[in-house]
C-alpha positions in Angstrom: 46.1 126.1 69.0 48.5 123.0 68.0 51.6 125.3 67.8 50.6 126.8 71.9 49.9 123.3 72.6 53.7 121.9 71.3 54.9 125.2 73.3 54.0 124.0 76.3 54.6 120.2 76.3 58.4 121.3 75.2 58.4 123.8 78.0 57.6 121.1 80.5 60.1 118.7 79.1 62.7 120.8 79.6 61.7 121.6 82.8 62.5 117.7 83.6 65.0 117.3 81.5 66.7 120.5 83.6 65.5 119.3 87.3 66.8 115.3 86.0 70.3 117.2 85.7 69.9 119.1 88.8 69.4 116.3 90.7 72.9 114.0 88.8 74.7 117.1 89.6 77.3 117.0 92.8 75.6 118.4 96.1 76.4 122.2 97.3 78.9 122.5 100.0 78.6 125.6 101.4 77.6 127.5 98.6 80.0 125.7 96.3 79.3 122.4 93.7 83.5 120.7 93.6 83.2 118.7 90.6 83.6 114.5 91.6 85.2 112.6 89.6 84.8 108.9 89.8 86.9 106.4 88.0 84.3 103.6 87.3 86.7 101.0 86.1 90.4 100.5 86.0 92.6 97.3 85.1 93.3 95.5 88.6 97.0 95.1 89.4 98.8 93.1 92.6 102.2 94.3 93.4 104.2 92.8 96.3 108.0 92.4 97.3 109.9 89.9 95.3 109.4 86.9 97.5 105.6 87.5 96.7 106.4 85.8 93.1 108.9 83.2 94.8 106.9 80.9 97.2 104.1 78.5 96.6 103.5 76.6 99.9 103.0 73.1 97.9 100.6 74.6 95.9 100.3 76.0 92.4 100.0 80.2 92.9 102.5 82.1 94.2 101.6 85.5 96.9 100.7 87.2 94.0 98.9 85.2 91.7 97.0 84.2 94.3 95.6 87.9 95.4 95.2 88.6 91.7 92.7 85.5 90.9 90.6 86.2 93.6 90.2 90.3 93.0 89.2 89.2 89.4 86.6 86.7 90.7 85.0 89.5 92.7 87.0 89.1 95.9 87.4 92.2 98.5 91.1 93.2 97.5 92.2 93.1 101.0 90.8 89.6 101.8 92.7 88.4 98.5 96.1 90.6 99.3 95.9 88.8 102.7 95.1 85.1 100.9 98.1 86.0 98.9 100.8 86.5 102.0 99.7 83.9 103.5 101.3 82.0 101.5 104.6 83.4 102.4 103.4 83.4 106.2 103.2 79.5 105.9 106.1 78.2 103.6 108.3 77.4 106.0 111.2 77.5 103.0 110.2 81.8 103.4 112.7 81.8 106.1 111.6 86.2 106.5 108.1 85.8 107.0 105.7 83.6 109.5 106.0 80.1 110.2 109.9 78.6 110.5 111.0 82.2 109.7 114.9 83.9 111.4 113.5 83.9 115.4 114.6 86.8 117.8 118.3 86.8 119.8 116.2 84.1 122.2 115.1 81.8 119.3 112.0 83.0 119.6 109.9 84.0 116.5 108.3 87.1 117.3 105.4 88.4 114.1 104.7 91.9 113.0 102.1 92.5 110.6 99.5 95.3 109.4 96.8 96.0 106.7 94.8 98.9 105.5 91.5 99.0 103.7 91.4 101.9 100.9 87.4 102.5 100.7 86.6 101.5 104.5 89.5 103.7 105.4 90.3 101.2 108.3 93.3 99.8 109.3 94.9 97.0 111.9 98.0 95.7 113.2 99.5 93.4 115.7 103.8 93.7 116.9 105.8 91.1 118.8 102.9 88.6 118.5 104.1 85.1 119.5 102.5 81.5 118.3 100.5 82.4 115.4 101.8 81.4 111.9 99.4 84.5 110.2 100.2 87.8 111.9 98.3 89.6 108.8 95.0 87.8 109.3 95.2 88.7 113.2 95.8 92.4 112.0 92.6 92.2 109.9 90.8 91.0 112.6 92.3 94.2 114.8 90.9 96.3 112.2 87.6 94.3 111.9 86.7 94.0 115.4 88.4 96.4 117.6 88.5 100.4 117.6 92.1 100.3 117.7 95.0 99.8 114.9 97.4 97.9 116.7 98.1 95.5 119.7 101.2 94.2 120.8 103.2 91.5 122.4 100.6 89.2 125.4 98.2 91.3 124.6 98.0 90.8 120.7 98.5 86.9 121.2 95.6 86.8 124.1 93.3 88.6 121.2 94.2 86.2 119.1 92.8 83.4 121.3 90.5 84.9 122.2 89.4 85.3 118.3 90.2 81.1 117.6 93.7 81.5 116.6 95.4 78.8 117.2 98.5 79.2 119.2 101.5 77.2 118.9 104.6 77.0 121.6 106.6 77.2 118.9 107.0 78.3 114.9 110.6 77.1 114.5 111.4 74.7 112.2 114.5 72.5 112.4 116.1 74.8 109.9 114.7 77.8 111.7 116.6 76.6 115.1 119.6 75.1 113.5 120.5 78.9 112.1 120.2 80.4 115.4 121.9 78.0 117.5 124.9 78.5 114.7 124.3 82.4 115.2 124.3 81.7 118.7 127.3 79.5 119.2 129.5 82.4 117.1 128.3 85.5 119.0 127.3 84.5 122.6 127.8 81.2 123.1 128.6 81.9 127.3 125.9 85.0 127.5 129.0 87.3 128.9 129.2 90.1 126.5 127.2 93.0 127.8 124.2 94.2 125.2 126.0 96.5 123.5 128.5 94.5 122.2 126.2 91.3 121.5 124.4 93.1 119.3 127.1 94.5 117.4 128.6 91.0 117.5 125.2 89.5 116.2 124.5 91.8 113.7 128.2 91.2 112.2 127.8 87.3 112.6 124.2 87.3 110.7 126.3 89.3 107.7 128.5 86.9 107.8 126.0 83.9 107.8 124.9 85.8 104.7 128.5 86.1 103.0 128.7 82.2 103.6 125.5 81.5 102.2 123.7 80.1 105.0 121.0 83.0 105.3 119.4 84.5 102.4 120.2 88.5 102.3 116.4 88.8 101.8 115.6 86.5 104.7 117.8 88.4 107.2 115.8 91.6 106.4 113.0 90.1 105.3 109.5 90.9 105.1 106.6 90.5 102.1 104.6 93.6 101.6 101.9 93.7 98.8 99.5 96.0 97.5 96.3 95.9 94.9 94.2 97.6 92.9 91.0 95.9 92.2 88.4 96.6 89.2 86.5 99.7 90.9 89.4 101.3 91.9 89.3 99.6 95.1 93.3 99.7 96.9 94.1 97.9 99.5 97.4 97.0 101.3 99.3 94.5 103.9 103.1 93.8 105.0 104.0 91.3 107.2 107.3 90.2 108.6 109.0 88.4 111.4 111.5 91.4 111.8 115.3 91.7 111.4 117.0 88.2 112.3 118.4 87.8 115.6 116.7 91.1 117.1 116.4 92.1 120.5 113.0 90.7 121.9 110.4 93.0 122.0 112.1 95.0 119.1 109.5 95.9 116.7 110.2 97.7 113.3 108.6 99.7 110.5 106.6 96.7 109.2 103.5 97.2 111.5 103.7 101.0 112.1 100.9 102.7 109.9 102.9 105.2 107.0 106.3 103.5 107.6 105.6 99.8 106.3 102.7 100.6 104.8 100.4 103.3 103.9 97.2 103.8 102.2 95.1 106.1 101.1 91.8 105.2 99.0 91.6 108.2 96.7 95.3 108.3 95.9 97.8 105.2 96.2 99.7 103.3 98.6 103.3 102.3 99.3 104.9 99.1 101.5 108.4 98.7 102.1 111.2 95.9 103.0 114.9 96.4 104.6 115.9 98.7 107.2 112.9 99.4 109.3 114.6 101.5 111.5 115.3 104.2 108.7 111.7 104.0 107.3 110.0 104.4 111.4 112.4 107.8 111.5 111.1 108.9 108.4 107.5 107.6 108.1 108.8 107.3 104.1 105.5 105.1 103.0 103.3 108.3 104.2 105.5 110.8 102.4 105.7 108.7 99.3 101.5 108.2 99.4 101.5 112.6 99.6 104.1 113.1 97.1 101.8 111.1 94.2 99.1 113.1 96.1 101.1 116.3 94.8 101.1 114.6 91.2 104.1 112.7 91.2 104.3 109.2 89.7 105.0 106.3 91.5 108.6 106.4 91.1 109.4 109.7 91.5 107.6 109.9 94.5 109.8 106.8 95.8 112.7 108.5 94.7 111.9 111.3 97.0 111.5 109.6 99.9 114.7 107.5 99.3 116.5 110.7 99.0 114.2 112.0 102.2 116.3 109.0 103.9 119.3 109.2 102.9 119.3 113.3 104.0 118.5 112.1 107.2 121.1 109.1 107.8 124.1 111.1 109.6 125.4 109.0 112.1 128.7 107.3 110.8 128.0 103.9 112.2 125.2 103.9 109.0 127.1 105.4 106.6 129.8 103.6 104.4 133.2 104.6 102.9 130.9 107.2 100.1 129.0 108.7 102.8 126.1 107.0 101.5 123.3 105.2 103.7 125.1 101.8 104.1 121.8 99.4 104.4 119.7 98.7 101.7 115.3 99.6 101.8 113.0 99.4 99.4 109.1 100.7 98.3 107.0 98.8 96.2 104.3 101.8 95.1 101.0 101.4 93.0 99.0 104.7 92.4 94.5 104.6 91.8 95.4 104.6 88.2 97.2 101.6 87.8 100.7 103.0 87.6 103.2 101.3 89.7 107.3 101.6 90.7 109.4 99.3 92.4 112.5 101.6 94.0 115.4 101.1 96.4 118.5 102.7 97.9 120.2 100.2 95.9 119.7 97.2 93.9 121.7 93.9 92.4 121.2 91.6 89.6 118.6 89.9 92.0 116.8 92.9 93.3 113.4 92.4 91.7 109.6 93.0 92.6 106.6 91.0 91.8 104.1 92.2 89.9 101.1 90.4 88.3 98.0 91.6 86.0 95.8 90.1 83.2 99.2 89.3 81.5 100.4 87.2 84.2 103.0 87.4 87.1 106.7 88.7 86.2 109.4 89.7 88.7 110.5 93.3 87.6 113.5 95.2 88.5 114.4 97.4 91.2 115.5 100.7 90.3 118.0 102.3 92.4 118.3 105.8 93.8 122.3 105.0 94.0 124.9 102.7 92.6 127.2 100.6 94.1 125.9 98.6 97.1 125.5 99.5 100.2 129.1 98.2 102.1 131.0 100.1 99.5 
């Protein structure tokens, strides 16, 4: 009688112990159980241009150290990535990004910026937005309170107002105005050369501002892009930019365009870039990067590939230099859901860095380059 007894009470508790597992186990989908994996846990990791480990504002973090203190106090990773440019967006020594940054061909500072959320699989983005030192905080607020994922121009800037923004006449500095009136006075200075030539002239002048010192290379092309990981595998990006100095108003480059200066995808990675815009927009090289590492490829590999994917495609000789090689420099700052992360460009100097910061601090990192040389050789 004891033995049937102890029979039947292990019958039913494996009975429970089998429905218990039934019910953990992933959901049928039409007739068929995929197995889900879910990384609970994962070492956060910020990852941003160079300038994002360069510029402080006044205070005491940099871009970078700022997004990773506030993911590790239980921050959302995009409200932190966001905290962290805007430091860049409001330094007016960042002479590439925001507030006092290179204006336009008119003088006017015209603000591109965009941001995508990795779990909510939203995304925003504002383009030739005038009088608002924080482009990237507008774009959140595209993504947070519109159905769209970008607004441009009067229409961005009336959002914005309507949302609080303040706007501002202006965002030149003095040192902001003085390098375009000098740019100005050596390519234009009588506004008779037809469009054509004024901005082949401009574009030459602004190299040779460069050569002399009185631009930074990285403010010329500047922009910040920057990209986390937080502690449940949460990735988020943003990039922000005031464009290529002295740029035809209205022009608007990669930096805002969803898969060319930045991509993300929640499950897999996400890639941001800085230089040449126009090269990334033809190739939408942040997307192909973000499905190569989808394929299995690490983080620089899959740069790699869609460096090469640019430089197959740059044929006209007016980009190409006495090698035959691309002769403008771009480069992708890539962090995959694991943690792994690459820093890669068409080219790279001593100076050519990325910033990266994790529980062992903040460190620029070199740039590794798909070809050697530089670009005007």
């Amino acid at each position: 009688m004891m033995s049937r007894k102890m029979r039947r009470r292990e019958f039913v508790l494996a009975g429970a112990a089998a429905g218990a597992a039934a019910a953990a186990a992933p959901k049928k989908v039409f007739g068929e159980a995929p197995m889900i994996l879910i990384q609970k846990t994962v070492k956060p990791v910020v990852i941003a241009s160079g300038n994002g480990h360069r510029y402080k504002n006044g205070g005491t973090q940099t871009c970078v150290e700022k997004a990773f203190s506030m993911i590790t106090g239980g921050a959302d990773v995009l409200d932190a990535l966001i905290a962290g440019v805007n430091i860049n967006e409001l330094d007016p020594e960042e002479m590439s990004v925001g507030y006092g940054a290179l204006p336009n061909a008119d003088g006017v500072l015209q603000l591109d910026a965009c941001c995508m959320h990795g779990p909510l699989k939203r995304a925003g983005g504002v383009a030739a937005l005038e009088g608002v030192r924080t482009p990237s905080l507008v774009a959140k607020a595209v993504m947070d309170n519109t159905d769209h994922h970008l607004l441009v121009g009067k229409g961005a800037q009336q959002f914005a107002r309507n949302l609080g923004f303040k706007i501002e006449d202006d965002l030149n500095t003095e040192r902001s105005r003085q390098r375009w009136l000098e740019w100005k006075r050596r390519t234009d200075s009588e506004h008779y050369l037809d469009p054509k030539k004024r901005a082949e002239a401009g574009y030459r002048v602004g190299l040779q501002m460069v050569a002399e010192g009185l631009i930074d290379p990285d403010h010329f092309w500047g922009t910040i892009n920057c990209d986390g990981l937080g502690p449940h595998g949460e990735i988020c990006g943003v990039t922000t930019t005031s464009g290529l100095a002295w740029k035809i108003p209205g022009r608007a480059g990669d930096s805002p365009i969803l898969g060319a200066g930045l991509y993300v995808d929640g499950a897999v990675g996400a890639a941001g870039s800085t230089g040449r815009g126009e090269a990334n927009l033809y190739n939408l090289t942040s997307f192909l990067i973000v499905e190569a590492m989808r394929r299995g490829m690490s983080p620089k590999d899959a740069g790699m590939e869609g460096l090469r994917r640019i430089k197959e495609n740059t044929v006209e000789k007016r980009l190409l230099n006495s090698r035959g090689n691309p002769n403008f420099g771009i480069n992708f700052y890539i962090l995959n859901a694991k943690g792994e992360y690459a820093g890669v460009g068409m080219y790279a100097s001593a100076r050519s860095t990325f910033a990266v910061c994790t529980e062992n601090g903040a460190q620029l990192v070199p740039i590794e380059p798909l070809l050697q040389g530089a670009p005007e050789e």
